[in-house]
C-alpha positions in Angstrom: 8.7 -19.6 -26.8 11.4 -17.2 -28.2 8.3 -14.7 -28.5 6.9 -14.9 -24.6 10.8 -14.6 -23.0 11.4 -11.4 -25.1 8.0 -10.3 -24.0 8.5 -11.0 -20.4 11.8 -9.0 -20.9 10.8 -6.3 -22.3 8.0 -5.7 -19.3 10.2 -6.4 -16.7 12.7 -3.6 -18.2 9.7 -1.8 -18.5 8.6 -2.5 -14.9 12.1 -1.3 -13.7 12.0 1.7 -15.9 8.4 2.7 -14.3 9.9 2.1 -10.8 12.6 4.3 -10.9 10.4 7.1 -12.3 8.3 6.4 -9.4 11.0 6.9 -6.7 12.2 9.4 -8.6 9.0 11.2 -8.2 8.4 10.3 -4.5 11.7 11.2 -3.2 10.8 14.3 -5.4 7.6 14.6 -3.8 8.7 14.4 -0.2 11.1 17.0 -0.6 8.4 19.7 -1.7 5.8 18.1 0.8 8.9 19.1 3.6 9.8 22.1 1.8 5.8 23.1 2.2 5.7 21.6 5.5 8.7 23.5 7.2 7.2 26.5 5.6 3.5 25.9 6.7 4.8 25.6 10.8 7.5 28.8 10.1 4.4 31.0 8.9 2.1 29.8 11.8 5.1 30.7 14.3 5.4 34.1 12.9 1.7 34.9 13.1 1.4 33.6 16.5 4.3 35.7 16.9 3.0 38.6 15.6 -0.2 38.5 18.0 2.1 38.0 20.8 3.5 41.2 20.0 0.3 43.2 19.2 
């Protein structure tokens, strides 16, 4: 019994451990998918831009 709590403890810690990598690496993730995103609608603008001009 003493066996199967310590088990169940140590994968919830690990469960816990896991989720914070994952949000770690979401909240990681959408800040380059933005980053790439602002970046992706500036360099369309500027080659519509650029047309305009020519």
């Amino acid at each position: 019994m003493k066996l199967k709590k310590s088990l169940n403890s140590s994968l919830f810690f690990n469960n816990t451990k896991s989720q914070r990598y994952i949000s770690f690496f979401t909240s990681q993730f959408q800040k380059t998918y933005k980053a790439s995103f602002h970046f992706t609608i500036f360099s369309i603008t500027r080659i519509f831009f650029e047309r305009c001009k020519n």
